[in-house]
PyMOL Python script that loads the backbone (N, CA, C, O; Angstrom):
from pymol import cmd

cmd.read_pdbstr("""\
ATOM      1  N   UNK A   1       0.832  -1.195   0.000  1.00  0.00           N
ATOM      2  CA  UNK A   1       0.000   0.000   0.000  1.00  0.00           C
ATOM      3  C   UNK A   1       0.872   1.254   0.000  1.00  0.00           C
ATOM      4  O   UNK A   1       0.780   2.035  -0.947  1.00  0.00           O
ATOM      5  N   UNK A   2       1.558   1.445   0.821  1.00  0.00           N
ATOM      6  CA  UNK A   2       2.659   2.042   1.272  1.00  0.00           C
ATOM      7  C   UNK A   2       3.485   2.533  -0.412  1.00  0.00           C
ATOM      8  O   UNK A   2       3.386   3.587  -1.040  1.00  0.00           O
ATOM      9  N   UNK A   3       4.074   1.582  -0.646  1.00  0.00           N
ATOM     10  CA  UNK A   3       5.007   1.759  -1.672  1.00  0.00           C
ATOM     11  C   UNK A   3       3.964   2.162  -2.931  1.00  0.00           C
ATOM     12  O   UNK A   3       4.428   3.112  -3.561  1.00  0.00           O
ATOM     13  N   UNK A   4       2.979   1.798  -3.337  1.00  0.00           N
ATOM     14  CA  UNK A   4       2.350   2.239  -4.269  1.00  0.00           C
ATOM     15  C   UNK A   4       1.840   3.819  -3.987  1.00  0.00           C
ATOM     16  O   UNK A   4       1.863   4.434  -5.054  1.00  0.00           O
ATOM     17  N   UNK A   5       1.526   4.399  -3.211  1.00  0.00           N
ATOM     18  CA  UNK A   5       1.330   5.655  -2.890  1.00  0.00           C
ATOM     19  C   UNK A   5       2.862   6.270  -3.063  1.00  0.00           C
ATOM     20  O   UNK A   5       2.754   7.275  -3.766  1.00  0.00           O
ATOM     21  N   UNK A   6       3.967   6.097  -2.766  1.00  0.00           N
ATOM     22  CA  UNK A   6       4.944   6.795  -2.983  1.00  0.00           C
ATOM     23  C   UNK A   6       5.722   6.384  -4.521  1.00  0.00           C
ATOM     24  O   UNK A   6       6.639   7.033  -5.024  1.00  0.00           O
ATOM     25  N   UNK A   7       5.134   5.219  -5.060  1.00  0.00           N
ATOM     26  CA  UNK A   7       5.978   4.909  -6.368  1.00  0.00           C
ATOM     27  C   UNK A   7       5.266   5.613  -7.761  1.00  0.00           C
ATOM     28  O   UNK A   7       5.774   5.795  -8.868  1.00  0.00           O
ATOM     29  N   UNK A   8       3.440   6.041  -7.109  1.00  0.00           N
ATOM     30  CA  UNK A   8       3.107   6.795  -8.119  1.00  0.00           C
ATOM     31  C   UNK A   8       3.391   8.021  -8.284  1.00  0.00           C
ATOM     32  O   UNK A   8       3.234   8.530  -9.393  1.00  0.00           O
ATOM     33  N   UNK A   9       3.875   8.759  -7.200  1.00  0.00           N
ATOM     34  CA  UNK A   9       3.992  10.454  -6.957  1.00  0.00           C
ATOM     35  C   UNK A   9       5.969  10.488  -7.716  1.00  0.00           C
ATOM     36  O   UNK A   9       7.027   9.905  -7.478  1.00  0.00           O
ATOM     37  N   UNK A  10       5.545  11.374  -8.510  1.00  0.00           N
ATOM     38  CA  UNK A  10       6.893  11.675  -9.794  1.00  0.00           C
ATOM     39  C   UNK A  10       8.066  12.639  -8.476  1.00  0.00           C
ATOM     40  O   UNK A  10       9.283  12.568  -8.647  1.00  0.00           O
ATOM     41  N   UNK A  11       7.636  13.254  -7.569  1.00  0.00           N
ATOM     42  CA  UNK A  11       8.274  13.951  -6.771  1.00  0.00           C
ATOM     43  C   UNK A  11       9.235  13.058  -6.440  1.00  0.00           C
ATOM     44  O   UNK A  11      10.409  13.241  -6.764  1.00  0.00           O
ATOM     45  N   UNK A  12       8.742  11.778  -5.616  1.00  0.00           N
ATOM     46  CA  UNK A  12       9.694  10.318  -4.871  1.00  0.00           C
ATOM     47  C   UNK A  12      10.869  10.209  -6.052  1.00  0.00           C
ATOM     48  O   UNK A  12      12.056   9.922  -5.898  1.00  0.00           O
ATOM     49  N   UNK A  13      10.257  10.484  -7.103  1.00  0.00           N
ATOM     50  CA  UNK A  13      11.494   9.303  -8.052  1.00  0.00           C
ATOM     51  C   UNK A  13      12.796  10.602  -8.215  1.00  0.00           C
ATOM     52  O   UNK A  13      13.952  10.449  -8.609  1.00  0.00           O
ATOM     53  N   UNK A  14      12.284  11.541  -7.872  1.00  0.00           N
ATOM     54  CA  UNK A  14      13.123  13.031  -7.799  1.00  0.00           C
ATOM     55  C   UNK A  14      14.130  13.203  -6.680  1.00  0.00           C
ATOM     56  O   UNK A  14      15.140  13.902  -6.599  1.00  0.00           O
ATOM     57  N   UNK A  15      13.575  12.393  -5.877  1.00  0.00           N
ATOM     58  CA  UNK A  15      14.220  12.855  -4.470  1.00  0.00           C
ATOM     59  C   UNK A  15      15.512  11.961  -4.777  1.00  0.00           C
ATOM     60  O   UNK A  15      15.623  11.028  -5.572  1.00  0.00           O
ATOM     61  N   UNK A  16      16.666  12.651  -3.714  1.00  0.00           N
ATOM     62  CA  UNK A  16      18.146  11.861  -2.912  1.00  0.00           C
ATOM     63  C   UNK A  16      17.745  10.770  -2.628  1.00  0.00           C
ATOM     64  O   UNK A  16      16.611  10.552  -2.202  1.00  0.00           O
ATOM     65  N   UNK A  17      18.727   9.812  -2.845  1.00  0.00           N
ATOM     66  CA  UNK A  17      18.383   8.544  -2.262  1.00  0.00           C
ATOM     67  C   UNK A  17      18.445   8.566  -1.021  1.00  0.00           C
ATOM     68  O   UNK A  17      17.614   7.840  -0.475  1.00  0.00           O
ATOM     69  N   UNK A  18      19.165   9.167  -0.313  1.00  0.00           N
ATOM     70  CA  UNK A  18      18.388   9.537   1.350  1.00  0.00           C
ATOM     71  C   UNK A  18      17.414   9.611   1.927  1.00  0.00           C
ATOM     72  O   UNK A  18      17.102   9.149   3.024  1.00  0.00           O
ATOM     73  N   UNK A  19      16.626  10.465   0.900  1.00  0.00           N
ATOM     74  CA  UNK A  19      15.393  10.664   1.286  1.00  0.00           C
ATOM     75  C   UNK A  19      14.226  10.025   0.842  1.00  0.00           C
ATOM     76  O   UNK A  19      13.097   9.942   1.326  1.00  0.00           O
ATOM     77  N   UNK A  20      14.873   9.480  -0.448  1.00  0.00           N
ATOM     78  CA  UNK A  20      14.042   7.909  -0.454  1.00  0.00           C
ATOM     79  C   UNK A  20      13.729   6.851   0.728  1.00  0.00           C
ATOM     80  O   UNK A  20      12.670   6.334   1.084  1.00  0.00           O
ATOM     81  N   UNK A  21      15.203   6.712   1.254  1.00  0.00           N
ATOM     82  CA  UNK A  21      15.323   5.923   2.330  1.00  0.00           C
ATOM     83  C   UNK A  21      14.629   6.085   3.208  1.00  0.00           C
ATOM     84  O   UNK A  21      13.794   5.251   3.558  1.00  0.00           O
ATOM     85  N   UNK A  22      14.800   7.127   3.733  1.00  0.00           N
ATOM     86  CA  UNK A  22      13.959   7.412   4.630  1.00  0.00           C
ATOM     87  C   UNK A  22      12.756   7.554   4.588  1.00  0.00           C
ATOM     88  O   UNK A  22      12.415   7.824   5.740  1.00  0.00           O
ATOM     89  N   UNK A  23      11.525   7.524   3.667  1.00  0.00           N
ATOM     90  CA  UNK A  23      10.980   7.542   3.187  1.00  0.00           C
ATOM     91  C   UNK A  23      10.316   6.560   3.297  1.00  0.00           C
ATOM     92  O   UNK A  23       9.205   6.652   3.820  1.00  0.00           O
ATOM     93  N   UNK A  24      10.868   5.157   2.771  1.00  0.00           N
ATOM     94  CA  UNK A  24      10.258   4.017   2.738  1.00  0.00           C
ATOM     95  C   UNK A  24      10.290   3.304   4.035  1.00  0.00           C
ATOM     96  O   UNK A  24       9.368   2.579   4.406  1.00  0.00           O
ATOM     97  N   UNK A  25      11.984   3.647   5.109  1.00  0.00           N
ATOM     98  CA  UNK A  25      11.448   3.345   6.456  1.00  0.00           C
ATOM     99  C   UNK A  25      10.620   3.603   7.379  1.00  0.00           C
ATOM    100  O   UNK A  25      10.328   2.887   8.337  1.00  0.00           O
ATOM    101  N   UNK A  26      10.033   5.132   6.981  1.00  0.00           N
ATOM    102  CA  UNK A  26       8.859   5.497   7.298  1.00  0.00           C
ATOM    103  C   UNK A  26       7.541   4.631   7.139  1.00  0.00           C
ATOM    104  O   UNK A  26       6.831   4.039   7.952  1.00  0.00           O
ATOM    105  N   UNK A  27       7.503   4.779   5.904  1.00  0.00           N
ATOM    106  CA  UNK A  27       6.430   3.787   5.211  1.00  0.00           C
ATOM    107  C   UNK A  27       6.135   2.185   6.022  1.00  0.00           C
ATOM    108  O   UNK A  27       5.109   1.548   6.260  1.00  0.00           O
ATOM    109  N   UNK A  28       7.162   2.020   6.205  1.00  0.00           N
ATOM    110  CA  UNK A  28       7.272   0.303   6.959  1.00  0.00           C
ATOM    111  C   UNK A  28       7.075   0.692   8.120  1.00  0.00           C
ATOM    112  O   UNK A  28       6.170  -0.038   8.524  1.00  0.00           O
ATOM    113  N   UNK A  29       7.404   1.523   9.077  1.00  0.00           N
ATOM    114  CA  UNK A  29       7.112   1.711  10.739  1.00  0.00           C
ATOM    115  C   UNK A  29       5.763   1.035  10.843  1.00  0.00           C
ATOM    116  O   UNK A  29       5.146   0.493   9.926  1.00  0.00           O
ATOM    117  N   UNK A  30       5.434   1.146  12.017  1.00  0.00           N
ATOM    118  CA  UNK A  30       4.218   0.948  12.479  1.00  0.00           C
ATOM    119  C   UNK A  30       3.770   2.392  12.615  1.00  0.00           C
ATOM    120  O   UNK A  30       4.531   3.289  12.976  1.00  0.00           O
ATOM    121  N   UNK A  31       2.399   2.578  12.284  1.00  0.00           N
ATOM    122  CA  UNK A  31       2.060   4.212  11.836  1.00  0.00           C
ATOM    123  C   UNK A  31       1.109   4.075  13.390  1.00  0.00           C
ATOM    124  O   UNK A  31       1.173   2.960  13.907  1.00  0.00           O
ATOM    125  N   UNK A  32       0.352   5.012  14.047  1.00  0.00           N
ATOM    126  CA  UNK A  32      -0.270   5.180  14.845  1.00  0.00           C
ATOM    127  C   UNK A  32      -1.833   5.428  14.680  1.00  0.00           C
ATOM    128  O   UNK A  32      -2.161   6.379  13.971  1.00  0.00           O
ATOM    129  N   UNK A  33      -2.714   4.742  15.207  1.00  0.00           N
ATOM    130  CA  UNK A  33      -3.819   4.396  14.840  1.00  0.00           C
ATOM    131  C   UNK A  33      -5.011   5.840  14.973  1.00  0.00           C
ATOM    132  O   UNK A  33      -6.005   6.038  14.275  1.00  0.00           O
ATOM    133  N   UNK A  34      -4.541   6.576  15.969  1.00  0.00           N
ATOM    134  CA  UNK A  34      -5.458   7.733  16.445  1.00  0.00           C
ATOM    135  C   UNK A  34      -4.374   8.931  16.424  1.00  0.00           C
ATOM    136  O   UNK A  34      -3.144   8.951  16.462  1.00  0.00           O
ATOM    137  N   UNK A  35      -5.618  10.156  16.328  1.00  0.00           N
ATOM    138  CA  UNK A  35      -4.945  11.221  16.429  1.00  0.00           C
ATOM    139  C   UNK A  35      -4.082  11.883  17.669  1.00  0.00           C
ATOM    140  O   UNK A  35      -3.421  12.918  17.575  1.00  0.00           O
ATOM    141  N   UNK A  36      -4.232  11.030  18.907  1.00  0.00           N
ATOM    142  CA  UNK A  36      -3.758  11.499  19.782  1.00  0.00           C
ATOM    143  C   UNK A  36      -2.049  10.843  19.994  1.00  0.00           C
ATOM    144  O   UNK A  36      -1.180  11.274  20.752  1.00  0.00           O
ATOM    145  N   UNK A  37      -1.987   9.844  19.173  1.00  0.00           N
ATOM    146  CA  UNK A  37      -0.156   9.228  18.760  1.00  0.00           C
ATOM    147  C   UNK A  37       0.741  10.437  17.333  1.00  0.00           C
ATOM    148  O   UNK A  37       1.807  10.995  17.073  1.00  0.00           O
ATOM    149  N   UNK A  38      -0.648  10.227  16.822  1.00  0.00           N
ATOM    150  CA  UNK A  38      -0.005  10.947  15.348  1.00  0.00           C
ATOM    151  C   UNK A  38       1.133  12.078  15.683  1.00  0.00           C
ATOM    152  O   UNK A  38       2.276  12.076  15.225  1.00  0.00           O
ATOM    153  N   UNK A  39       0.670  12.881  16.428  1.00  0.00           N
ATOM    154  CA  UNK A  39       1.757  13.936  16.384  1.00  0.00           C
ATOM    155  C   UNK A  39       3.324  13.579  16.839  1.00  0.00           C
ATOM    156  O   UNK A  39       4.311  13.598  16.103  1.00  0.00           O
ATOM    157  N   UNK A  40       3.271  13.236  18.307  1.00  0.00           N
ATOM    158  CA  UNK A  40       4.290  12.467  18.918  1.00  0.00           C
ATOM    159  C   UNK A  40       4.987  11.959  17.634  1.00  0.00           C
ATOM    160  O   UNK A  40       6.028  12.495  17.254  1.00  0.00           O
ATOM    161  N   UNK A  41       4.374  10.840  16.904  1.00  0.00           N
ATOM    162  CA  UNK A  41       5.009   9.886  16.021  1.00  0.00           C
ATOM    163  C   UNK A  41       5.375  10.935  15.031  1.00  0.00           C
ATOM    164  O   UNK A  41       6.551  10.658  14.791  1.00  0.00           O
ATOM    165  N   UNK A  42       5.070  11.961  14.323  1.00  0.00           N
ATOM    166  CA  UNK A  42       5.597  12.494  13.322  1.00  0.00           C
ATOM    167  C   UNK A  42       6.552  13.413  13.997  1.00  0.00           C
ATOM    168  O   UNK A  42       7.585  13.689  13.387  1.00  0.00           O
ATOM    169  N   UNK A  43       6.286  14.071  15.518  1.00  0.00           N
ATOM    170  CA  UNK A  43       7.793  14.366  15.584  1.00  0.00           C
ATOM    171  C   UNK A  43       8.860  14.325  15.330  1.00  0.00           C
ATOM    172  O   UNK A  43       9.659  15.141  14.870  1.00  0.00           O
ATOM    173  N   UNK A  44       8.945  12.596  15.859  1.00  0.00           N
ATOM    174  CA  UNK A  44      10.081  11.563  16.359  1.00  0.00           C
ATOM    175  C   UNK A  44      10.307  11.484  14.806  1.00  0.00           C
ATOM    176  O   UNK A  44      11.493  11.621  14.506  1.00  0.00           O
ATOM    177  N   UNK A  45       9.628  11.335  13.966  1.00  0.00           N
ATOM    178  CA  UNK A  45      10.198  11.393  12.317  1.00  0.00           C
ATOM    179  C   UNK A  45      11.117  12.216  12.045  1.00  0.00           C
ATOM    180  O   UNK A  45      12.214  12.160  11.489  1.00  0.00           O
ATOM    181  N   UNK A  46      10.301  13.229  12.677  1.00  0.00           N
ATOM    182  CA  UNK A  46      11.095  14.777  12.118  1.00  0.00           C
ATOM    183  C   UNK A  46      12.640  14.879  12.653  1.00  0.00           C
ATOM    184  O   UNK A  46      13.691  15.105  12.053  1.00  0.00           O
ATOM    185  N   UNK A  47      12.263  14.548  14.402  1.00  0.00           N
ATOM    186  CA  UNK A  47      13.533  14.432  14.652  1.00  0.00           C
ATOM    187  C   UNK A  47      14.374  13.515  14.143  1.00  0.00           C
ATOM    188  O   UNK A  47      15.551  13.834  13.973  1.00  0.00           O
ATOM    189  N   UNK A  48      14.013  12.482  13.881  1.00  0.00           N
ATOM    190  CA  UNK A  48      15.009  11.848  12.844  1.00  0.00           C
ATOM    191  C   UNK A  48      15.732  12.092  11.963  1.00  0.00           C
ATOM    192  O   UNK A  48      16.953  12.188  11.837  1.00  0.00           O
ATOM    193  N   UNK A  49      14.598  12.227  11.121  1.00  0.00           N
ATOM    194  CA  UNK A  49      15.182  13.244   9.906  1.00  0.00           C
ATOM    195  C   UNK A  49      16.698  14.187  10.048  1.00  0.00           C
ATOM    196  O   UNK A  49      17.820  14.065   9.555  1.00  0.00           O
ATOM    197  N   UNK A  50      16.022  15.212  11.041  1.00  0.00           N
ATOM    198  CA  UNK A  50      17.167  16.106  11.314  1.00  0.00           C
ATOM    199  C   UNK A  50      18.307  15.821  11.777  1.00  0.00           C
ATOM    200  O   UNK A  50      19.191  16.677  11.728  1.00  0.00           O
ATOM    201  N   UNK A  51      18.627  14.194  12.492  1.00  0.00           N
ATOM    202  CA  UNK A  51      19.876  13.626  13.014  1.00  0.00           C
ATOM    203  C   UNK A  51      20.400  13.316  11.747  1.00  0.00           C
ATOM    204  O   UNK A  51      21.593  13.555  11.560  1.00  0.00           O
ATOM    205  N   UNK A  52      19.633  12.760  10.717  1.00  0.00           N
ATOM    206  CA  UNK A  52      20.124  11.988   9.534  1.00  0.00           C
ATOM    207  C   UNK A  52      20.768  13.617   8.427  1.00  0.00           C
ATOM    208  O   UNK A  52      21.383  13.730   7.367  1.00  0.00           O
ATOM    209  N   UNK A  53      20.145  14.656   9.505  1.00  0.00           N
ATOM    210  CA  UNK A  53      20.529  15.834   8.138  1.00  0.00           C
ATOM    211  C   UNK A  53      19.858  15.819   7.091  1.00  0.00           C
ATOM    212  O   UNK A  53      20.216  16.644   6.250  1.00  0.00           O
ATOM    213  N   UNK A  54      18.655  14.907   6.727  1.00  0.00           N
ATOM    214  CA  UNK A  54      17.897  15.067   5.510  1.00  0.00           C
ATOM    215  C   UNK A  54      16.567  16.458   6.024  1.00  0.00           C
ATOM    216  O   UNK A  54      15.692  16.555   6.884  1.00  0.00           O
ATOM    217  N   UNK A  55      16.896  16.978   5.348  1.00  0.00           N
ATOM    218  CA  UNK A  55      15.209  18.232   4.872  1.00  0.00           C
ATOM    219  C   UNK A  55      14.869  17.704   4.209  1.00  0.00           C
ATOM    220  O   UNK A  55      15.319  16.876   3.418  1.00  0.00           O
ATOM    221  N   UNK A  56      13.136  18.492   4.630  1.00  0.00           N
ATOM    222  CA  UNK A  56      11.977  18.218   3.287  1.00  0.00           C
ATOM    223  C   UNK A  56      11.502  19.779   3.087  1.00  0.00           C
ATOM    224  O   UNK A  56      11.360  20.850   3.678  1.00  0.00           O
ATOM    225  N   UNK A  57      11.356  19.087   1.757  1.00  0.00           N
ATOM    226  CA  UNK A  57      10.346  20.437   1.105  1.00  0.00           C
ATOM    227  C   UNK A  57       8.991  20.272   1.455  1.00  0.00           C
ATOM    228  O   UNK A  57       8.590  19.121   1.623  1.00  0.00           O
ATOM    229  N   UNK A  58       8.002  21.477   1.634  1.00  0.00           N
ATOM    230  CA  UNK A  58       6.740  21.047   2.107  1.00  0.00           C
ATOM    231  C   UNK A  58       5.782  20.075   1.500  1.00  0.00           C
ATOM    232  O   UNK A  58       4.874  19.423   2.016  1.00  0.00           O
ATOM    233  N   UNK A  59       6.541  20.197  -0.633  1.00  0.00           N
ATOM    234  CA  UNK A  59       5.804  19.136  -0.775  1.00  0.00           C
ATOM    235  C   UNK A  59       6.373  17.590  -0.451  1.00  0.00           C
ATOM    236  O   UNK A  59       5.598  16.634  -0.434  1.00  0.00           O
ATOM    237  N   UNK A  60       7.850  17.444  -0.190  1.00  0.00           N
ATOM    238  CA  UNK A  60       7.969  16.122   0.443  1.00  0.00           C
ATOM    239  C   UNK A  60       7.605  15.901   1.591  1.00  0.00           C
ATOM    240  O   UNK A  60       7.547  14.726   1.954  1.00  0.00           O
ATOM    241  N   UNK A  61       7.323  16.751   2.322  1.00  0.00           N
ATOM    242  CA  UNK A  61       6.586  16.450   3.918  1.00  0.00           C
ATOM    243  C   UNK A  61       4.914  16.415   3.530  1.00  0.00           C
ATOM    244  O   UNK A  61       4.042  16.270   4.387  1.00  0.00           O
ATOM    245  N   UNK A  62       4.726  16.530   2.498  1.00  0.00           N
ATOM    246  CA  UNK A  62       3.170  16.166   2.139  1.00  0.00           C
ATOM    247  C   UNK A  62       3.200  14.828   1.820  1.00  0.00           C
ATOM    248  O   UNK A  62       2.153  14.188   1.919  1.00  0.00           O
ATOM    249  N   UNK A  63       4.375  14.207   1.397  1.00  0.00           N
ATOM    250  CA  UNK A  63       4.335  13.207   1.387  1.00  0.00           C
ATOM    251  C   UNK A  63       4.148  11.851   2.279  1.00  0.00           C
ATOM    252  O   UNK A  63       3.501  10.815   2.121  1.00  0.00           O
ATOM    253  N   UNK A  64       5.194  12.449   3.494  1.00  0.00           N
ATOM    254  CA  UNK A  64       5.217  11.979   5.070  1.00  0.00           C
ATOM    255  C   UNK A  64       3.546  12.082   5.699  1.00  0.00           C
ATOM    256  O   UNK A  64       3.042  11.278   6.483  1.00  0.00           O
ATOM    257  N   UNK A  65       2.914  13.249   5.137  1.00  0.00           N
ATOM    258  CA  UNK A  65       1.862  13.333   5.633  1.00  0.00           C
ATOM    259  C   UNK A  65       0.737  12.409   5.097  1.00  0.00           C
ATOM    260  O   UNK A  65      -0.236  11.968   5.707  1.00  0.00           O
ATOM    261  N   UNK A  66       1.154  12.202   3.649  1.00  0.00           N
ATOM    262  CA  UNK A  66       0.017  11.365   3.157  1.00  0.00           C
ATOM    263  C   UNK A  66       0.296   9.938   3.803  1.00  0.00           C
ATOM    264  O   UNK A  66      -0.610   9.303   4.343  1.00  0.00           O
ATOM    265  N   UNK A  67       1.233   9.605   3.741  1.00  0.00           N
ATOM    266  CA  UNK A  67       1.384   8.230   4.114  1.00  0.00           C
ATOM    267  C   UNK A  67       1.318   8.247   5.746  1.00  0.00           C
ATOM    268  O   UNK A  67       1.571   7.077   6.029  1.00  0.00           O
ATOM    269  N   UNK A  68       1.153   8.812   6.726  1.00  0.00           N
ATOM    270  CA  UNK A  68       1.144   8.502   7.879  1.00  0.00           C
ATOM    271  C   UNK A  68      -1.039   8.778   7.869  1.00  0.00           C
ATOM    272  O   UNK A  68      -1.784   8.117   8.592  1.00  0.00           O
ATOM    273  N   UNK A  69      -1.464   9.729   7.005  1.00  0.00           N
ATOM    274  CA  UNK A  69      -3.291   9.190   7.272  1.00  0.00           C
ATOM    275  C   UNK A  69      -3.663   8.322   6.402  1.00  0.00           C
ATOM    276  O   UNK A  69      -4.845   8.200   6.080  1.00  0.00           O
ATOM    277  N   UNK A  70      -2.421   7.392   5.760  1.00  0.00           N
ATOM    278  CA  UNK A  70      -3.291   6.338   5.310  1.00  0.00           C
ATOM    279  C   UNK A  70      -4.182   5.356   6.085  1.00  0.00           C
ATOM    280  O   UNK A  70      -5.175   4.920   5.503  1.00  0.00           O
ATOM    281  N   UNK A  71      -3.941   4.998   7.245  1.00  0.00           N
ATOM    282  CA  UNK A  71      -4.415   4.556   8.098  1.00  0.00           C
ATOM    283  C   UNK A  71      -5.434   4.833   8.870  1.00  0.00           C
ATOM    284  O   UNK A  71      -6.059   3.963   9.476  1.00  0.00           O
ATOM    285  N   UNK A  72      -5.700   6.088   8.921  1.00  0.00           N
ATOM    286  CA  UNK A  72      -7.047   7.167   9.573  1.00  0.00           C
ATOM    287  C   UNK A  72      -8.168   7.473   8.789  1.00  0.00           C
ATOM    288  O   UNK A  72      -8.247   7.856   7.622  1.00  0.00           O
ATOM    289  N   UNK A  73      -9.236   7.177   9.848  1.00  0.00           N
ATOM    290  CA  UNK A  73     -10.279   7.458   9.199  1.00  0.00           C
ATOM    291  C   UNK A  73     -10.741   8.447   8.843  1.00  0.00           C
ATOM    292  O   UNK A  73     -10.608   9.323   9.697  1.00  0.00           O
ATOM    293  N   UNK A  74     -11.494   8.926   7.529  1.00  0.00           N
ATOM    294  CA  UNK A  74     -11.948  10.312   7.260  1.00  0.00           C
ATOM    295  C   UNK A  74     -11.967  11.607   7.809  1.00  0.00           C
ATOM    296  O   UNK A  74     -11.729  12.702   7.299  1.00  0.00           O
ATOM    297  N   UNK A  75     -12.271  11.299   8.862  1.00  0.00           N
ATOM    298  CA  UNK A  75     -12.973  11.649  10.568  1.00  0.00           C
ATOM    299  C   UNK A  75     -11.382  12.324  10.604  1.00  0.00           C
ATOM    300  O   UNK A  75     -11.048  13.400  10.108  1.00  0.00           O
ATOM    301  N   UNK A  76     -10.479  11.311  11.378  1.00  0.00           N
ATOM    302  CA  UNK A  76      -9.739  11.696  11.494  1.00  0.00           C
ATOM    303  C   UNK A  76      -8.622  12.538  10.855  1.00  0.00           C
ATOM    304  O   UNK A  76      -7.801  13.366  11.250  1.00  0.00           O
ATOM    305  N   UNK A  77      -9.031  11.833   9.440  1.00  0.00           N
ATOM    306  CA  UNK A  77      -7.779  13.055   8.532  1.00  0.00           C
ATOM    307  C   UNK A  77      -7.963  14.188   8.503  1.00  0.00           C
ATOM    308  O   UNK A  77      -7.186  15.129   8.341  1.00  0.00           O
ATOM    309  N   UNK A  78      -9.289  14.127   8.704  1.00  0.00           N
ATOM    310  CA  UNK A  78     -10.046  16.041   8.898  1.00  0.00           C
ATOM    311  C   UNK A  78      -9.343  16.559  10.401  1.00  0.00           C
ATOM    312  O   UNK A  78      -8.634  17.549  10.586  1.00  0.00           O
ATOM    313  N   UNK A  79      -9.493  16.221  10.726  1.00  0.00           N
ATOM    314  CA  UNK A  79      -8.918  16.372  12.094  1.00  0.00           C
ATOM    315  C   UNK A  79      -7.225  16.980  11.964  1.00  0.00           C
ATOM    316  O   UNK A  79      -6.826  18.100  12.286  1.00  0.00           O
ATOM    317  N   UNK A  80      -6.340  15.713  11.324  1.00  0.00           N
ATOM    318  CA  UNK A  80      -5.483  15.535  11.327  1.00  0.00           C
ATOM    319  C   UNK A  80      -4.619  16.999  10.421  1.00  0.00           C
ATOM    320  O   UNK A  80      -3.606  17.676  10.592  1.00  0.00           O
ATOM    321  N   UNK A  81      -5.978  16.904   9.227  1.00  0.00           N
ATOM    322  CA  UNK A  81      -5.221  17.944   8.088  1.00  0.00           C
ATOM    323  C   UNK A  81      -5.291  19.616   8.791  1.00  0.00           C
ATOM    324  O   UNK A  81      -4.523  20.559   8.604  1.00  0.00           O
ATOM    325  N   UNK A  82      -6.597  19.514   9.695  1.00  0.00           N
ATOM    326  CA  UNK A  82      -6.842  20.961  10.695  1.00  0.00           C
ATOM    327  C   UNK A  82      -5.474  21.216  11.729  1.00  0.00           C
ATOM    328  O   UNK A  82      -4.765  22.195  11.496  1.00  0.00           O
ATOM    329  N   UNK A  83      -5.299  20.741  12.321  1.00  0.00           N
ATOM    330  CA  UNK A  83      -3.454  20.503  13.367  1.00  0.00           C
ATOM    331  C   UNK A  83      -2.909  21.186  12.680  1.00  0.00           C
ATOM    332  O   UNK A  83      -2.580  22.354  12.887  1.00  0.00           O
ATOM    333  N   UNK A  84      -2.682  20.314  11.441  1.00  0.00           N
ATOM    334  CA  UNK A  84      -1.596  21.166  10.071  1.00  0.00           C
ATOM    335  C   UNK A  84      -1.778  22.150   9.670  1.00  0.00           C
ATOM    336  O   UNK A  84      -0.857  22.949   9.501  1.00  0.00           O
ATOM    337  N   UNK A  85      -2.603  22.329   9.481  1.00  0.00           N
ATOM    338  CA  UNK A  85      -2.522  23.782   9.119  1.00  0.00           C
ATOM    339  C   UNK A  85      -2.142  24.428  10.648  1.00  0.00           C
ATOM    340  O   UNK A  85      -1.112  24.735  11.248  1.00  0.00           O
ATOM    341  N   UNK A  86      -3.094  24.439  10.817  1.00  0.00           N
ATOM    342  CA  UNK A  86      -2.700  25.852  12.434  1.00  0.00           C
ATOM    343  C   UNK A  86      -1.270  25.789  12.710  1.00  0.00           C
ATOM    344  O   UNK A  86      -0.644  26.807  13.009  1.00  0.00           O
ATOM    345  N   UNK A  87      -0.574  24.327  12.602  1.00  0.00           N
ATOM    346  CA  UNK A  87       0.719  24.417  12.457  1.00  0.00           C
ATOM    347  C   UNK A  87       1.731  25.219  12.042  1.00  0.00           C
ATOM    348  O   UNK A  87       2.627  25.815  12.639  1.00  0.00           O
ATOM    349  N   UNK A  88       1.334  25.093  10.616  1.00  0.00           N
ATOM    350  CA  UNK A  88       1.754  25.466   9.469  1.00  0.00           C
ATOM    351  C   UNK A  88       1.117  27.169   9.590  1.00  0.00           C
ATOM    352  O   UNK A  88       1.680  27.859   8.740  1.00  0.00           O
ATOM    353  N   UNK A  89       0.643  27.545   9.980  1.00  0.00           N
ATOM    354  CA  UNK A  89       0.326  29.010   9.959  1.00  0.00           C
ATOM    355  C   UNK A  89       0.468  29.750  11.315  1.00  0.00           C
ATOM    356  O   UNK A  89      -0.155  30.796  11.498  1.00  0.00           O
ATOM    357  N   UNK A  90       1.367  29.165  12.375  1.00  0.00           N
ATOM    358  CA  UNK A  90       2.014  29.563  13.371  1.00  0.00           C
ATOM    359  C   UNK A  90       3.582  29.123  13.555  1.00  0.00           C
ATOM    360  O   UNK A  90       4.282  29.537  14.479  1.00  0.00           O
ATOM    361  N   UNK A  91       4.021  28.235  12.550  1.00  0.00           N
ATOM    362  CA  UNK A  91       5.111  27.369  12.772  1.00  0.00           C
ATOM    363  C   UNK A  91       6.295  28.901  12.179  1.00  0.00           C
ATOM    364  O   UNK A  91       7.518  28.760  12.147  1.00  0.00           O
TER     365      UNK A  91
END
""", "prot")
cmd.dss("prot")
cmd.show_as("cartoon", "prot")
cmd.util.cbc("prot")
cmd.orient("prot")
């Protein structure tokens, strides 16, 4: 599931192989079922990320984002995509 969501988006095949990598180990984690893990868990990404020295562009962190509400329900992605923004417009 995972890999087909990132093997159709032309951006992935663009990226560093770093950030491929990372990318797909993302993809394989165990993702978090509710909105009240989600954030925590995309932290700990982020902070990752930043040990590994890889950045994203917002549209590769749209990417991180799509693949972590694959798992959430409607409900929740609404939820999930509202966070983001306010985020994203105080960050």
């Amino acid at each position: 599931m995972a890999y087909e969501f990132l093997n159709d988006n032309p951006l992935f095949a663009e990226m560093s192989p770093e950030k491929r990598e990372f990318l797909m180990r993302f993809a394989n984690s165990r993702k978090p079922s509710g909105m009240q893990e989600m954030m925590p868990f995309l932290l700990s990404a982020m902070n990752s990320a930043r040990r590994e020295q890889i950045r994203f562009s917002p549209s590769e962190a749209d990417l991180l984002i799509g693949l972590l509400k694959q798992n959430m329900s409607p409900e929740e992605a609404k939820k999930a995509d509202k966070i983001l923004q306010l985020i994203n417009n105080h960050g």
